[in-house]
N, C-alpha and C positions, 0 to 999 in steps of 0.2 A: 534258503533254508530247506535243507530234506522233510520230507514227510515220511514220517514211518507209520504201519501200523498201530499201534499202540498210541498215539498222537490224539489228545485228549484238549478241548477247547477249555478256554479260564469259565465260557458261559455254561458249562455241564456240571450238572449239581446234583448231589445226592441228596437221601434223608434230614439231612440237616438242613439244607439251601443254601450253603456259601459259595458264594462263587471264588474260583481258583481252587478251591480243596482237592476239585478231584483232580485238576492236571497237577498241582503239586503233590501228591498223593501219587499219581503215574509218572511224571517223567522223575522224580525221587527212587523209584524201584523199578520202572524198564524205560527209561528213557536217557538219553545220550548230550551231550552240551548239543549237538545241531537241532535237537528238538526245541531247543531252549529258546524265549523270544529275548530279548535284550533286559526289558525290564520283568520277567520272573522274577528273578530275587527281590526287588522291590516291592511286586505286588504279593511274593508269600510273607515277607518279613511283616509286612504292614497288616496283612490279614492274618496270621497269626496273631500279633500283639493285639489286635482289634476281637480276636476270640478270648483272646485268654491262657494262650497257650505258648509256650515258649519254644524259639526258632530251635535250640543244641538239643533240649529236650525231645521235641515232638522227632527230629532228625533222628535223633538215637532211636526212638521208640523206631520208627518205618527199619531201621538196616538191621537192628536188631532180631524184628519178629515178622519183616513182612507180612504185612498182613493183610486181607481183602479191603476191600475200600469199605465196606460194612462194619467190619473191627474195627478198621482205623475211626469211623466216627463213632463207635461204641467207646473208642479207648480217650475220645475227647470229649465225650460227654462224661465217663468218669470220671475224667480229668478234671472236668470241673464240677463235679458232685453234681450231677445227673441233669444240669440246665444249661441252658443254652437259650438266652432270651431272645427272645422276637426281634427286639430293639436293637439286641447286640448284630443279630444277623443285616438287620436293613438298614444299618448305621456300615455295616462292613461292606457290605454290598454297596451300597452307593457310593463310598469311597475307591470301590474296585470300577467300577463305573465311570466314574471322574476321574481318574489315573489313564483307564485305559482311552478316553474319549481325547485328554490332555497328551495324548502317546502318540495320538492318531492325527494330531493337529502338526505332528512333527516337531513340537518344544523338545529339546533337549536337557541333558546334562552335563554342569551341575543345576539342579533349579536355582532359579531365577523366582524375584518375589511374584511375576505375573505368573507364577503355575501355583502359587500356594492354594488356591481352588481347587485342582486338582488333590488334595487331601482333606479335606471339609471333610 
């Protein structure tokens, strides 16, 4: 895999503390598929539904208006009328956690019932 500039970890986190937001948030508007790790789409699709926020939507919103990474969490806190619970965040986090730890174990896909932990 290239590294580029602009190459942003799933573990960097803004204002809100979700992890993946900010590399899905960056390799969605300057980042290229060789940025991409295999299971990205996996772990945005699942962290999004886990916030609240929906995968076509939230996509349209970034091509639409690019916008800083600060908007972008302003424009999902609006999104979901100005909250963003605690619970929600360390329930999503740990699931990005145990995806990626179940990633790093080399289990593949398709899963298999021994990764369903991996989504707890």
């Amino acid at each position: 895999m290239k590294t580029t500039e602009t190459e942003i970890s799933t573990s960097e986190i803004g204002e809100l503390g979700v992890l993946h937001l900010k590399r899905f948030w960056n390799s969605t508007l300057h980042g290229t598929n060789e940025d991409k790790l295999p299971q990205d789409v996996n772990l945005t699709r699942m962290m999004l539904d886990d916030i609240g926020v929906g995968f076509n939507e939230t996509n349209q919103f970034l091509y639409e208006n690019r916008p800083s990474f600060n908007a972008f969490e302003s424009w999902i806190k609006e999104h979901l009328n100005g909250t963003l619970s605690q619970e929600i965040i360390d329930k999503t986090n740990m699931r990005i956690s145990n995806f990626l730890e179940c990633s790093e174990n080399k289990q593949s896909y398709p899963l298999s019932a021994t990764m369903k932990n991996c989504f707890l």
